[in-house]
Structures are given as structure tokens and as C-alpha cells.
N, C-alpha and C positions, 0 to 999 in steps of 0.2 A: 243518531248521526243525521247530518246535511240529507235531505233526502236526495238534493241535485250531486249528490257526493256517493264517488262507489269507494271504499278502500281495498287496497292490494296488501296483503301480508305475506312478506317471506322469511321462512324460516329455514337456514342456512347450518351449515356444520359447525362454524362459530359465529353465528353472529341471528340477528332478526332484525328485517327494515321493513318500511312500512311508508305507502305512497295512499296521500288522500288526493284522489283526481274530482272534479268539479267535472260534473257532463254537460256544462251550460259550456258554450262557444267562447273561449276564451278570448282576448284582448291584443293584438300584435301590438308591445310595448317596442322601447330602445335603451330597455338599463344594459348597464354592461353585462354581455354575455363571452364566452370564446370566439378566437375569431373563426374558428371552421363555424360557426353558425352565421354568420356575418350572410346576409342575401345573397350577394355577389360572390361568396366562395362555393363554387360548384354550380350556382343556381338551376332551378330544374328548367326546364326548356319551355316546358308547359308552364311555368309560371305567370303569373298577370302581373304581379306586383313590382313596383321600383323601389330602388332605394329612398325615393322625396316619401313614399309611400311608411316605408318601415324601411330600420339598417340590418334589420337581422330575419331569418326564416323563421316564421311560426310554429312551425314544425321541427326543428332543430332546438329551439329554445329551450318548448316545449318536453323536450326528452333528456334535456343535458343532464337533471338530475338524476337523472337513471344510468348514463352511462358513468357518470363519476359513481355513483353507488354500487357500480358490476363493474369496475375499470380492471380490475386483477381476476375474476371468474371466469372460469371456463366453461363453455354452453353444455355441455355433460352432465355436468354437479347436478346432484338429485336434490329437489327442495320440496318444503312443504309448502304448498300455496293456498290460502284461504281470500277469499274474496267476500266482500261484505256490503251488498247495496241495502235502500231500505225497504226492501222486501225476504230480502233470506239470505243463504250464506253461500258460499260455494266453497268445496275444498279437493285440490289435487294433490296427489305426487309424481313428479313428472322432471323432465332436465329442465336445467335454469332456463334454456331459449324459449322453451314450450312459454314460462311461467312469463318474462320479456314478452313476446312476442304478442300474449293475450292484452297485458299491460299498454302497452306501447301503441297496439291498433286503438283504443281507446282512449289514450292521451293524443294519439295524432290527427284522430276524426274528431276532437273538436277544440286542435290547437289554434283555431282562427287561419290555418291555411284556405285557402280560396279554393284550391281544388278539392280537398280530401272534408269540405266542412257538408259535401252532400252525402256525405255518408252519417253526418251528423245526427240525423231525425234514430239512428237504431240506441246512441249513446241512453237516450233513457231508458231504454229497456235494458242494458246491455248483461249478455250473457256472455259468462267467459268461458272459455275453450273450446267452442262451437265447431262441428264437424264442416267438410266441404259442403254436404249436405244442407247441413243446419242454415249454415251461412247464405249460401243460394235461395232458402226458403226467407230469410229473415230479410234478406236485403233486397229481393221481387218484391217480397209481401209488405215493407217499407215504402217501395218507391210507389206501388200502385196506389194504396191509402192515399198517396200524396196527389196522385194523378186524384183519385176522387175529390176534393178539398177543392183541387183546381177546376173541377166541373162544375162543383157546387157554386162559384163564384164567378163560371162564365166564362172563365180563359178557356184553352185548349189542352186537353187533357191527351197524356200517349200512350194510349192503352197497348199500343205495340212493341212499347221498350225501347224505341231509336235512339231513348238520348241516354238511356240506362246502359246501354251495347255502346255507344259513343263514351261513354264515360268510364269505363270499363277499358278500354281501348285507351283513354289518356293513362288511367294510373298504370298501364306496364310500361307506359314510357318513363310515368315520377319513378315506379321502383328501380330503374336501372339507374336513374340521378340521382335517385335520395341515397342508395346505396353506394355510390361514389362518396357522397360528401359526408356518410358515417365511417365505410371503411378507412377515412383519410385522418377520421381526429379517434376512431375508437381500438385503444389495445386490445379489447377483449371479445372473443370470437362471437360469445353469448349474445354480443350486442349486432354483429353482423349476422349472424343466422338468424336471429330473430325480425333483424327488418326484412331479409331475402323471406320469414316464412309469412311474415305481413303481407306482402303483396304479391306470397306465390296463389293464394283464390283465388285474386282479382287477376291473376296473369289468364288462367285454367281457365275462368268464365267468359274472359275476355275474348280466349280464343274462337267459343261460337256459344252464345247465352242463348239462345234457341238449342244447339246438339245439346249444354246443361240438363238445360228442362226437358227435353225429350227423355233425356237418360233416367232422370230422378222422376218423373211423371208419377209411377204409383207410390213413391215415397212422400211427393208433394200434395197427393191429392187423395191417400190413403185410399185406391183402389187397388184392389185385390189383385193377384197375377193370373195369368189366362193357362188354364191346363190343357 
């Protein structure tokens, strides 16, 4: 396989599909898409982009094939979920939203949206079904690397997280828009509980990413607990 390519395999009560996503940063085209994806329908508040820019959300585009593909499923439905990067495999059993919901955070962190494409840098590694935990540790330990890179070349580096707690802070705002303008074109509930559990971490972290880390400290730093 693509190595820049993870695939999603679901296997359903009747049926098997199958989504090969590319984790390289996608492209904001203007082929015909639905009009709920259209920019201007719902557009999220935080957005930077106009329409002279692109006619439709990157993020929205990005996912339409998945909501036509779950349009009649219900988020309950037990599936079998295999994932397949080129490194190893992964396999769950778990409700259809679980299986959406891992899917969907990595087609939308690197649909060429402007705001959600900084969460971009984890796509190549990406693990699916990562705990609060997990995630907290992978997207610090993301953003810091990147703070080094930027010392090594001179700029200014933020070793205190301001813009990581700032950014964190934008996406509870995209989640209350995005899921505006999927509850409005999506039947199937699978597909709304999956974007509300997309950006229920970043809501939780958002609320104080310092109290995070305090909480998870000997989790993160594999120090022992104090008797």
C-alpha cells in the first residue's frame, strides 16, 4: 500500500466498505459537491476562507463520502473495524460511531481545512482509537517537536503551549458549527455522534490543557505514584 495512505475497513452485517485516505494535506477543489458542503452553508465562524478562495468547505467535502456510505446506519450497529497503515494493522469491535468517528478525525485533519490542518503533523503516524489519554500525550508531544524545528531555525519557539491552549479554544467553537452543517444534510445519527465524539477531546482539553496535564502527569511521564 501507499505508505502516505492508511486504509479503513468496515465490515457490517450486510455489507463491507472500504475508505483509502491519503494523510498528505489535501487539495480545496470546486467539483460538484452537495450544497450543504457549499462554504457559505453554515460556514464555521472561525473560518479564514471565502468563497473567491474555494465554493465549498474542505472539510465537508472531504467526508461526504462517508456520510453517503452510513446514510441509513445507525450509530449502535456493531462493526468490525480493521485499519491498515504501512506499518501494521489495527482491529476493533466496537459501534459504527466509535469506528466514523476514528475515520473521520483523520480525513478531516488533513482535508485542507485551515484551521484543523494543524493537527495535520499526527496524520502520519496516526493511531486509531486512541484514549483521552493517548491523544493528550500524542498531540503535546506533536506540537512540541514542532516548537523544536522552529528553534532549530531561529524563529520562536512556545515551549508554554499558548498557541496550542489558543487552538484548542478555536476547535470548540468549529465543533458546535461543523455540527450544525452535518446535522442539517446527515440522516443517520452514526454520522452526528461521531463528529460531536471528534471534537468532544478537544472540547475536555480545551477547557484547561494545564489541569489535562497535571491530571495525566504520571501517565505521561511514567512516574510512579506516591504511597
Amino acid at each position: 500500500m501507499d505508505s502516505e495512505n492508511v486504509v479503513y475497513h468496515f465490515e457490517l452485517e450486510d455489507r463491507k466498505i472500504e475508505f483509502d485516505v491519503a494523510t498528505s494535506p489535501g487539495q480545496v477543489n470546486d467539483d460538484a459537491h452537495p450544497e450543504w458542503a457549499r462554504l457559505s452553508h453554515r460556514q464555521c465562524e472561525c473560518c479564514p476562507l471565502k468563497e473567491s478562495d474555494c465554493a465549498y468547505c474542505p472539510a465537508a467535502t472531504r467526508i461526504n463520502e462517508v456520510i453517503e456510505a452510513f446514510a441509513d446506519n445507525q450509530s449502535t450497529e456493531q462493526v468490525k473495524v480493521t485499519v491498515t497503515t504501512a506499518e501494521r494493522c489495527y482491529f476493533e469491535e466496537c459501534d459504527l460511531q466509535v469506528g466514523i468517528n476514528s475515520l473521520m478525525g483523520l480525513m478531516m485533519a488533513t482535508s485542507g481545512c485551515p484551521v484543523l490542518k494543524e493537527l495535520g503533523a499526527m496524520a502520519s503516524f496516526h493511531i486509531p482509537f486512541c484514549s483521552t489519554r493517548e491523544t493528550l500525550h500524542r498531540t503535546v508531544g506533536s506540537y512540541l517537536i514542532q516548537q523544536y524545528f522552529k528553534q532549530l531555525k531561529g524563529e520562536e519557539a512556545d515551549w508554554e503551549l499558548k498557541h496550542l491552549k489558543e487552538l484548542y479554544g478555536v476547535l470548540e467553537g468549529l465543533n458546535q458549527d461543523f455540527s450544525k452543517r452535518i446535522q442539517s444534510s446527515a440522516t443517520s445519527d452514526a454520522l452526528s455522534n461521531a463528529i460531536i465524539m471528534f471534537f468532544a477531546t478537544s472540547v475536555v482539553v480545551a477547557s484547561s490543557l494545564d489541569e489535562q496535564l497535571a491530571r495525566h502527569e504520571r501517565y505521561l511521564t511514567n512516574t510512579p505514584s506516591l504511597k
